[in-house]
RODO-2510 file (C-alpha; in nm, 4 decimals, decimal comma):
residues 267
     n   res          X          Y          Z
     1     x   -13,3540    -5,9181     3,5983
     2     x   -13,2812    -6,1063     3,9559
     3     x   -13,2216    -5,9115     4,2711
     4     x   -12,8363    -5,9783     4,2022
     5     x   -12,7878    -5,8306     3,8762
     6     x   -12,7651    -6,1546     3,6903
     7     x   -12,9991    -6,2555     3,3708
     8     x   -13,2520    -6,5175     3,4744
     9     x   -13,2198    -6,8501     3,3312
    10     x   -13,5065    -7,0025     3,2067
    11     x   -13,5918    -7,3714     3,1632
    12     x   -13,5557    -7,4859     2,8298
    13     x   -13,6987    -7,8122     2,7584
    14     x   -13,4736    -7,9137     2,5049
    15     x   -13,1664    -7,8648     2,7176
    16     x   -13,1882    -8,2133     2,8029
    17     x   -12,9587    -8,3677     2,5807
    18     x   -13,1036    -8,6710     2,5112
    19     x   -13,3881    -8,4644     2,3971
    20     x   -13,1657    -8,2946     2,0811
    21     x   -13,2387    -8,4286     1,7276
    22     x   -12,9083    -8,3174     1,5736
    23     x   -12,9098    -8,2454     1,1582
    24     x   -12,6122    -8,3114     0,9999
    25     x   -12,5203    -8,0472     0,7409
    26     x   -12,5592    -8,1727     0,3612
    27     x   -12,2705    -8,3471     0,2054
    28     x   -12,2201    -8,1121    -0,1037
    29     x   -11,9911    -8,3666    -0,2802
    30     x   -12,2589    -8,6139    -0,3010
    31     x   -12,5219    -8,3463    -0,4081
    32     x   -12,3106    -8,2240    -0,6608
    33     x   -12,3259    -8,6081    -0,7977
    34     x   -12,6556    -8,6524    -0,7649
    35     x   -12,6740    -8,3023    -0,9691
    36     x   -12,4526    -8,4601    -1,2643
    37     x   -12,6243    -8,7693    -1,2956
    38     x   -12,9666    -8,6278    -1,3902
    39     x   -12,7908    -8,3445    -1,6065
    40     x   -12,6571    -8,6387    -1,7881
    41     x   -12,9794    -8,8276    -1,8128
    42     x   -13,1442    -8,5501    -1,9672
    43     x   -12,9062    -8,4478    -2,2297
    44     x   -12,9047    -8,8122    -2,3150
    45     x   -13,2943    -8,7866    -2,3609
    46     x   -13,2451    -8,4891    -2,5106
    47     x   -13,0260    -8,6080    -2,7737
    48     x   -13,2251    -8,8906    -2,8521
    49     x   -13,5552    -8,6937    -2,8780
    50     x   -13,3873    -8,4397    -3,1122
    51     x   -13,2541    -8,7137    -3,3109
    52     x   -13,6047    -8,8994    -3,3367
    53     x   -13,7083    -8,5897    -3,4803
    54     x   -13,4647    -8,4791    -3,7700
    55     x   -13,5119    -8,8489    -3,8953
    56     x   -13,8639    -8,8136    -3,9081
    57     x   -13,7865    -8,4534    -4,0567
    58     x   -13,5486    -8,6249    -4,3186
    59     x   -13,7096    -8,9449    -4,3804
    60     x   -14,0271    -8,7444    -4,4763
    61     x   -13,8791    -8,4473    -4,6463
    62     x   -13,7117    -8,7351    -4,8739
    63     x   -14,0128    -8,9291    -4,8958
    64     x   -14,2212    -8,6414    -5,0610
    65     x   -13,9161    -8,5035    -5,3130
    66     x   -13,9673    -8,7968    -5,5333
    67     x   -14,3319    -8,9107    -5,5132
    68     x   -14,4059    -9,2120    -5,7015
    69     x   -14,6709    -9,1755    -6,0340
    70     x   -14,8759    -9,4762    -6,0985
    71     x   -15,0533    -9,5190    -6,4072
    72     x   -15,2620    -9,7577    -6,5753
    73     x   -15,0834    -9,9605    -6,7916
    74     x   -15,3377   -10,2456    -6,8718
    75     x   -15,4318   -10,0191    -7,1879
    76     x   -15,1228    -9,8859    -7,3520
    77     x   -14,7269    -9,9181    -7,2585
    78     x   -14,4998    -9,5892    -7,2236
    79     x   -14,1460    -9,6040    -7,1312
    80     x   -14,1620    -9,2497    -7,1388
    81     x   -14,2188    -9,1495    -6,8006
    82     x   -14,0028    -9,0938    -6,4559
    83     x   -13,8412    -9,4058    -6,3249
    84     x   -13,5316    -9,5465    -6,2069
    85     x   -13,4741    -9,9196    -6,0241
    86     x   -13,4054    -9,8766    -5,6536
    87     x   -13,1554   -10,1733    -5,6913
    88     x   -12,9404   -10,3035    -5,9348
    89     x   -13,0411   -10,4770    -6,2001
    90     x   -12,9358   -10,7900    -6,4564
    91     x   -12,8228   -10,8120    -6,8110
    92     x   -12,8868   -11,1377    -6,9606
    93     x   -12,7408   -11,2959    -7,2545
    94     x   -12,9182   -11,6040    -7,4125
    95     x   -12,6979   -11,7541    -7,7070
    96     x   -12,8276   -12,0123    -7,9205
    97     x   -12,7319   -12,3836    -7,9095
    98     x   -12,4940   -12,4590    -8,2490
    99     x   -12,6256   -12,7175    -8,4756
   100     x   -12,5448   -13,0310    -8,3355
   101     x   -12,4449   -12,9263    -7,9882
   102     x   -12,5011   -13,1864    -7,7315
   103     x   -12,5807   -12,9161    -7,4680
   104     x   -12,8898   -12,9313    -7,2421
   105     x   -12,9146   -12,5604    -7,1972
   106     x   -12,7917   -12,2621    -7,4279
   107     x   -12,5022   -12,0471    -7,2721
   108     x   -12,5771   -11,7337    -7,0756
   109     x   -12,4364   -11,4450    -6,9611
   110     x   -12,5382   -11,2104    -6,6676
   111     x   -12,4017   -10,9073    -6,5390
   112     x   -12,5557   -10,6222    -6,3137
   113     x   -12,7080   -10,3251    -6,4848
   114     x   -12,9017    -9,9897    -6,3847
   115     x   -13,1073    -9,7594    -6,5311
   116     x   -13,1897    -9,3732    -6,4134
   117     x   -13,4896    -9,1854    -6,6444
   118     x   -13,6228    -8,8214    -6,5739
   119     x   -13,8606    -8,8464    -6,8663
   120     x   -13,9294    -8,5008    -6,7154
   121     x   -13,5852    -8,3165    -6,7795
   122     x   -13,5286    -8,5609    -7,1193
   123     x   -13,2026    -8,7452    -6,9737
   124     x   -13,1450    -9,1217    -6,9436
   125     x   -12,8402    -9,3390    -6,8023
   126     x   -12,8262    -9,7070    -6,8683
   127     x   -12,5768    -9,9434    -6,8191
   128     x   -12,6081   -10,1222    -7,1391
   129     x   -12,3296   -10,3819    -7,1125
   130     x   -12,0318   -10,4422    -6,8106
   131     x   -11,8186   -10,2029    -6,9470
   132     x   -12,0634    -9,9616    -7,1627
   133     x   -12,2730    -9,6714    -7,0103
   134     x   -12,4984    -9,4187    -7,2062
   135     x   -12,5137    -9,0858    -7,0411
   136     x   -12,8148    -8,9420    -7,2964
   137     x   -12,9494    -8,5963    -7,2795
   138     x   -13,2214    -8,4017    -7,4894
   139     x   -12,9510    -8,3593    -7,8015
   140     x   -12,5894    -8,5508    -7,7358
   141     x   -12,5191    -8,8489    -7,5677
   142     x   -12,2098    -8,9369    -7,4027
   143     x   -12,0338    -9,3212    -7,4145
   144     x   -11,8524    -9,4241    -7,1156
   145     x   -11,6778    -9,7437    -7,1392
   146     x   -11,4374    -9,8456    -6,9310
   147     x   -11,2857   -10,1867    -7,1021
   148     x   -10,9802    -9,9665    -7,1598
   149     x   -10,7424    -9,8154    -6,8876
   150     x   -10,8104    -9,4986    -6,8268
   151     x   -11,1853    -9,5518    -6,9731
   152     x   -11,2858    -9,3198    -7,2271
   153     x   -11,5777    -9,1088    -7,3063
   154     x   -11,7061    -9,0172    -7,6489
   155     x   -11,9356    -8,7423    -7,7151
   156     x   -12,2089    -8,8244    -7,9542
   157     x   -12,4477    -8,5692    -8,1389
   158     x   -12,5924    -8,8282    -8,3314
   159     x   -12,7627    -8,9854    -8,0400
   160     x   -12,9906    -8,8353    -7,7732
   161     x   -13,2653    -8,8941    -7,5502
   162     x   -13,5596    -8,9845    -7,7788
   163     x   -13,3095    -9,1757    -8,0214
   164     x   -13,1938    -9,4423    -7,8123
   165     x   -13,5243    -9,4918    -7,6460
   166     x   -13,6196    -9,5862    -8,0274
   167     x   -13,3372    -9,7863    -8,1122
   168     x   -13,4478   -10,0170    -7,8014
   169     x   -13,7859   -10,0582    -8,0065
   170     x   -13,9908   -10,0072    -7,7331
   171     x   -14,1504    -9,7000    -7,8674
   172     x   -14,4626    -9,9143    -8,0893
   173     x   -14,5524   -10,1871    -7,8795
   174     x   -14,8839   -10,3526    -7,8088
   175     x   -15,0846   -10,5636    -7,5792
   176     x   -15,2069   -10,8932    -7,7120
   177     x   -15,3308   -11,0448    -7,3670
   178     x   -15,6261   -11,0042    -7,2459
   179     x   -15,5462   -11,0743    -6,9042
   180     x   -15,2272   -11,0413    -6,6195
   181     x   -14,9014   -11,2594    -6,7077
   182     x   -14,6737   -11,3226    -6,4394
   183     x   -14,3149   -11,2695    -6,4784
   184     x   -14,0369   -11,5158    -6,4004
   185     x   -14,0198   -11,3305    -6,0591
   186     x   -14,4014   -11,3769    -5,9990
   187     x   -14,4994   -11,0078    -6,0237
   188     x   -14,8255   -10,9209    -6,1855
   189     x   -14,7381   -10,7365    -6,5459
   190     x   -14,9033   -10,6514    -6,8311
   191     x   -14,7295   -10,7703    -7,1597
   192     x   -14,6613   -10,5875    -7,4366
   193     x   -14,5156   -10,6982    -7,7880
   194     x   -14,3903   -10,5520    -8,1032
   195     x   -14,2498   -10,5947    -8,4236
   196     x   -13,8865   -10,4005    -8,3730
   197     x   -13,8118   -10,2976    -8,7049
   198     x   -13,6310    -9,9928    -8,5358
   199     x   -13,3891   -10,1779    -8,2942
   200     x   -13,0367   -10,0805    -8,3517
   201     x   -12,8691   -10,2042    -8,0489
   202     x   -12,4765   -10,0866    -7,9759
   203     x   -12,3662   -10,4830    -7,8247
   204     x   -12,5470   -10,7311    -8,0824
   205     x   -12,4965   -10,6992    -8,4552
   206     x   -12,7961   -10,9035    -8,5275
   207     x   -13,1579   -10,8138    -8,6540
   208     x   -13,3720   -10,8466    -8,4181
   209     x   -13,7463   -10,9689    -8,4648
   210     x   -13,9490   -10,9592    -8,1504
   211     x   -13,9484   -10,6958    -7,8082
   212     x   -14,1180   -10,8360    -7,5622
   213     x   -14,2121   -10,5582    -7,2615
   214     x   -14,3150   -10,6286    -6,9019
   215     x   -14,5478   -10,3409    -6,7170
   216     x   -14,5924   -10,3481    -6,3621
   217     x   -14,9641   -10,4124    -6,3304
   218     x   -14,9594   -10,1774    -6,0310
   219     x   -14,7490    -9,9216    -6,1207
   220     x   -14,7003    -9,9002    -6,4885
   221     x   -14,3175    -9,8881    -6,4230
   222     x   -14,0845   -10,0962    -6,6728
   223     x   -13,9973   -10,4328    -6,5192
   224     x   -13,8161   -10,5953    -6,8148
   225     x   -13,7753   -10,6519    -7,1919
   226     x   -13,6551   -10,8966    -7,3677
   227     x   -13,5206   -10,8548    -7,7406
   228     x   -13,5086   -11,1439    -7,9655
   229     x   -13,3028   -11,1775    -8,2687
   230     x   -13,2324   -11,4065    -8,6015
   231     x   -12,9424   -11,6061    -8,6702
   232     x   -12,8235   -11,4977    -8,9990
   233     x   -12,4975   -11,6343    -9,0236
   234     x   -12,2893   -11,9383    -8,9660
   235     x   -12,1289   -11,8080    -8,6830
   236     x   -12,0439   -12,0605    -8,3891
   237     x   -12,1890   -11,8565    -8,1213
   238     x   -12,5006   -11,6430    -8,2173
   239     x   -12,7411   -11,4546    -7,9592
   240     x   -13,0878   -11,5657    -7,9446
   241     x   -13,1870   -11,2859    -7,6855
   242     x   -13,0883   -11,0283    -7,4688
   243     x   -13,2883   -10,9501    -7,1550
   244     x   -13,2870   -10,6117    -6,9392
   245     x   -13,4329   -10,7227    -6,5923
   246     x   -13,5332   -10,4362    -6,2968
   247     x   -13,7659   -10,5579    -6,0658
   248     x   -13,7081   -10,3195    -5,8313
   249     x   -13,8183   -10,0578    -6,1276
   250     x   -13,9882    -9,7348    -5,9119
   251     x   -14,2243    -9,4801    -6,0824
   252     x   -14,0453    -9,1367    -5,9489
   253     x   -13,7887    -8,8840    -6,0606
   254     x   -13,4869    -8,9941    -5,9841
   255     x   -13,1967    -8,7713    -5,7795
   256     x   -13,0358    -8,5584    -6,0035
   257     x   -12,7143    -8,6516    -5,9167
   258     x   -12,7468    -8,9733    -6,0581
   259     x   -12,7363    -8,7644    -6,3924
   260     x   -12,4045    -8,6413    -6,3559
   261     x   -12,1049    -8,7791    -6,5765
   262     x   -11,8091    -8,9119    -6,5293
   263     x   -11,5191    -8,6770    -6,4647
   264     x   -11,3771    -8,8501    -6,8231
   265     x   -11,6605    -8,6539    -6,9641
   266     x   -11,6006    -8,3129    -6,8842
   267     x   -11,5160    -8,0905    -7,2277
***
């Protein structure tokens, strides 16, 4: 303390004013923007990551549900296994060309078909013709057709499972090649042939006399058959074959809910 009473003032070197680095005080509103923009750009990364995963989760939880069963079918055919076609696929009907028709080509029909087998649980669905479905279980059958409004359903005990599996006459059928055939598609099959003294199809009233099945080479799965018949009468218009195409035909259990019929079907 100075003589007088008074504090004593020392020098300060930064009291020169031009010497003072001022710092401004931080603008909060900006921070608090800056704050919300990578809070965004997380969640959004976030979201994404979390997404990438439950598809991989779901994609491979589906992918290992239904695993697909190759077998050999260059030595014997079976239609009795697990299969179903991924995609839609055709009905063809070939008629034959009337005696003295000037036609180049016979007439044809298509239409889109499907067909759903768990050999595994006994239970087929095929969409035989445009209007007719079989629902067929280990001992009924159901018939849904729906050329009629409202469509109808009738509940057959006669037919089941096994049944119309053998009225397709694909049940005896043998290889007579001794190497691959290609289909009209180009896939490598295996063919198989029989004598279908058991066919007793629900759309042609004709005998039939030759079944003619297509294997996938790869995956024994059931490509196509084709089902030729006689013409026995003097009928203008007579079929000379019907065709069931599925090249899209995968060896696995189909989804159950594929199974399930109609509501017209319900008791």
């Amino acid at each position: 303390m100075s003589k007088n009473g008074s504090i004593p003032r020392f020098a300060d070197e930064y009291e020169d004013d031009d010497d003072v680095e001022l710092v401004d005080e931080p603008d909060l509103k900006e921070n608090l923007r800056s704050f919300f923009i990578r809070l965004s750009i997380s969640l959004i990364l976030l979201a994404c990551v979390s997404g990438a995963v439950i598809w991989s989760f779901v994609n491979g939880e589906s992918g290992t549900s239904s695993p697909e069963h190759h077998r050999d079918a260059s030595k014997n055919f079976s239609i009795f296994i697990d299969q179903y076609s991924k995609k839609e696929g055709l009905y063809i009907t070939t008629y034959s060309l009337p005696e003295g028709s000037n036609a180049d080509q016979p007439k044809q029909e298509e239409y889109q078909s499907f067909w759903f087998q768990s050999d595994t649980n006994k239970t087929l669905v095929h969409q035989i013709t445009p209007t007719v479905t079989i629902y067929a279980f280990e001992h009924h059958a159901y018939w849904y057709d729906t050329s009629s409004t409202p469509a109808k359903c009738t509940f057959d005990t006669n037919m089941n499972y096994s049944t119309y599996i053998k009225n397709l006459g694909m049940t005896n059928l043998e290889r007579h090649h001794s190497e691959y055939e290609e289909t009209h598609n180009g896939e490598k099959v295996f063919v198989y042939q029989g004598n279908p003294h058991e066919v007793l199809l629900t759309n042609v009233n004709q005998t039939a006399f030759l079944v003619t099945a297509y294997a996938d080479a790869t995956t024994g799965a059931l490509l196509a058959w084709d089902t030729y018949f006689t013409s026995e009468s003097d009928a203008s218009e007579m079929v000379f074959k019907t065709s069931y195409e599925y090249p899209h035909m995968t060896p696995a259990k189909p989804d159950p809910s594929y199974f399930v019929t109609p509501t017209e079907c319900s008791p």
